[in-house]
C-alpha positions as CSV (number, residue, x, y, z in Angstrom):
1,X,-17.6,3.3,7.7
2,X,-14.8,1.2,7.4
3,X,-12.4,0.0,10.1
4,X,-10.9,2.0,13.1
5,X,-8.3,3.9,12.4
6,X,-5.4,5.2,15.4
7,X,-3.1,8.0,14.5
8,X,0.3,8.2,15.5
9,X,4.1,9.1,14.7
10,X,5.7,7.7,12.1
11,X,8.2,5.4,13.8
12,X,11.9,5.9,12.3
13,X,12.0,2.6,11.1
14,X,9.3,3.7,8.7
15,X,10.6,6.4,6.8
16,X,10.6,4.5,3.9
17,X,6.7,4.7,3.6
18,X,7.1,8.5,2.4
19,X,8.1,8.0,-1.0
20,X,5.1,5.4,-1.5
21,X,2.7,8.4,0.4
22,X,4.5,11.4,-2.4
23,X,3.5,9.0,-5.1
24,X,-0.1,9.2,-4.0
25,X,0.1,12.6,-2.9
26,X,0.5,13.4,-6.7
27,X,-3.1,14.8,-8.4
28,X,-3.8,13.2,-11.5
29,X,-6.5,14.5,-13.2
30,X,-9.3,12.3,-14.5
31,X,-8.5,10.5,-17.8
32,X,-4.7,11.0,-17.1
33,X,-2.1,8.4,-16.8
34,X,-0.2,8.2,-13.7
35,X,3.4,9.0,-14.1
36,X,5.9,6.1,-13.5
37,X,6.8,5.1,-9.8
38,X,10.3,6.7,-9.8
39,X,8.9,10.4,-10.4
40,X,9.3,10.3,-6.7
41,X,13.1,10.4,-7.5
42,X,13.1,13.9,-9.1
43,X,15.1,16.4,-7.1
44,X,12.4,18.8,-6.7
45,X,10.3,15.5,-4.7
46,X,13.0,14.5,-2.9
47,X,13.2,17.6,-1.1
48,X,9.6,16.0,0.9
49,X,11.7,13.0,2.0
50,X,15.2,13.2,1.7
51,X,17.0,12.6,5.3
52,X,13.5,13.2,7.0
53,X,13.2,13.7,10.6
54,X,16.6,15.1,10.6
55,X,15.7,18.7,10.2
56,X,13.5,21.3,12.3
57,X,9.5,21.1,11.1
58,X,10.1,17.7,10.9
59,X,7.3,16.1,11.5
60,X,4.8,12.7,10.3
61,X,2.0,11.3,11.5
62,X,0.3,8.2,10.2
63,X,-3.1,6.7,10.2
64,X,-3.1,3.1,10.5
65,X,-5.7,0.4,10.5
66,X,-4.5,-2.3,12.4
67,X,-0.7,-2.4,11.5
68,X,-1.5,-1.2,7.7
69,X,-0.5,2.4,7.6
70,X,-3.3,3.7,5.2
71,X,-2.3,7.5,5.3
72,X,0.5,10.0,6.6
73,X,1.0,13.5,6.9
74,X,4.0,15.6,7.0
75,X,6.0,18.7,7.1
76,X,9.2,20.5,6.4
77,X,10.7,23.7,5.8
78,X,11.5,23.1,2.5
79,X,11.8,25.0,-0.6
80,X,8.7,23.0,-2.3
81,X,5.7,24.4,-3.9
82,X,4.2,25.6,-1.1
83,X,7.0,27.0,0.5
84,X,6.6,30.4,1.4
85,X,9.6,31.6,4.4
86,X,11.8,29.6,6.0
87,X,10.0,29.8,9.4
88,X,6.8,28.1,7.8
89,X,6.7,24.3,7.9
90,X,4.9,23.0,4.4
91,X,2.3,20.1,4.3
92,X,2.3,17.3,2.4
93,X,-0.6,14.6,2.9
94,X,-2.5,11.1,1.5
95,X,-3.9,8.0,1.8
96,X,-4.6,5.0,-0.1
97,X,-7.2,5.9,-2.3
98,X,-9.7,3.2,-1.0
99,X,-9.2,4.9,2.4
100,X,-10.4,8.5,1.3
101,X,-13.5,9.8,2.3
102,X,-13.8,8.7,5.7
103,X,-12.4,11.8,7.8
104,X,-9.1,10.0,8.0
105,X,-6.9,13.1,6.1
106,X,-9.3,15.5,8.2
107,X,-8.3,14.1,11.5
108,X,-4.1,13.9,10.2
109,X,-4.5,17.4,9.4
110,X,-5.8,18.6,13.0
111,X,-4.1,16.5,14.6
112,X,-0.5,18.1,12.4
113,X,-1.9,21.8,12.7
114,X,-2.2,21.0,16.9
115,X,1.7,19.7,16.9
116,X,2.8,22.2,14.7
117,X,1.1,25.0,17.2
118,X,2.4,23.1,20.1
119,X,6.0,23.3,19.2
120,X,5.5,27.4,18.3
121,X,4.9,27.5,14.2
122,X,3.6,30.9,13.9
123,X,2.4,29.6,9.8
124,X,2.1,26.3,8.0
125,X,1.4,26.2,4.0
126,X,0.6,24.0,1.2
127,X,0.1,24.0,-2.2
128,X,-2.8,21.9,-3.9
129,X,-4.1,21.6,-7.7
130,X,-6.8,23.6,-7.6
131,X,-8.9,20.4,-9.7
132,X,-8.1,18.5,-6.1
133,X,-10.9,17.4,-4.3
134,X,-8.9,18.4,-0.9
135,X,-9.1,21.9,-1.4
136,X,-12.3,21.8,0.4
137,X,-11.1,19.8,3.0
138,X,-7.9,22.3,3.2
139,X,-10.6,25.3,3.3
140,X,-12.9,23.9,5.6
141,X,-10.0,23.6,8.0
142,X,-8.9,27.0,8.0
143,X,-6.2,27.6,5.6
144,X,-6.5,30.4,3.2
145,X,-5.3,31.0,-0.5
146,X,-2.3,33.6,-0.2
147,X,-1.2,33.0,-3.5
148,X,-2.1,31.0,-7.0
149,X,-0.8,30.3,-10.8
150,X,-2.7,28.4,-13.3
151,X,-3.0,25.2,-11.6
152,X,-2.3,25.7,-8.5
153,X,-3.5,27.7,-5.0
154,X,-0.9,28.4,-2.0
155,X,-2.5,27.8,1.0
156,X,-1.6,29.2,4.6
157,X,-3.0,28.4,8.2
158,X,-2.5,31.1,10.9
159,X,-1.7,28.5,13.7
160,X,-2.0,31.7,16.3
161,X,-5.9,32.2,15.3
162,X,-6.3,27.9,15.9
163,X,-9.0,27.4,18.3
164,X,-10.4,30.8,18.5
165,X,-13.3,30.6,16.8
């Protein structure tokens, strides 16, 4: 199955590493070309990384594989696709590509929904291309589809229903 993986914070010293994590976060569709690197430039992608760690809902945690950080997770109030209040904290999530499909995203998810329930979220959301692959991951977990256009689905957690069940 691969190597061990650990979770844990994203050190401040690391911030960085979230522009190269948006850049894979970004669903391209089979047969498309990947847009160019500094995409993750665009004002309304910025808003997932721009003076991180600096606001409430704040928050990143990182999968790493000896000292290779392979995946991260984060959140924000933010007006972003998902965004649907400014109480609710919005996800973002991914990993390398040759580290998918080994529970790794699964586990940064839990392990985010936990902190986010922790520190008294009542809500978190996302939004996902509804040709993504992780849709089933994001259903399996518990989130719901509030909301949808053409490509996309809205997705909430209930973080006050976590763990009874």
């Amino acid at each position: 199955m691969g190597e061990p993986f650990r979770i844990r914070s994203l050190r401040p010293d690391e911030t960085g590493l979230l522009k190269d994590f948006l850049y894979e976060a970004i669903f391209i569709p089979e047969g498309a070309a990947p847009p160019p690197a500094d995409i993750v430039e665009k004002p309304e992608l910025r808003v997932y990384t721009d003076d991180f760690g600096t606001r409430r809902g704040d928050h990143c945690l990182v999968a790493a594989v000896g000292d290779l950080v392979v995946g991260a997770v984060w959140t924000r109030i933010m007006d972003d696709y998902g965004h649907i209040d400014d109480e609710t904290p919005s996800f973002a999530i991914s990993l390398y590509k040759e580290y998918r499909g080994r529970g790794i995203g699964t586990r940064l998810m839990r392990e985010m929904l936990s902190l986010l329930r922790a520190q008294g979220f009542r809500r978190a959301s996302l939004a996902v291309q509804k040709a993504n692959d992780a849709v089933r991951m994001y259903q399996r977990l518990g989130f719901r589809t509030v909301d949808e256009n053409q490509e996309e689905y809205i997705m909430v957690y209930d973080l006050r229903e976590m763990g009874r069940g």
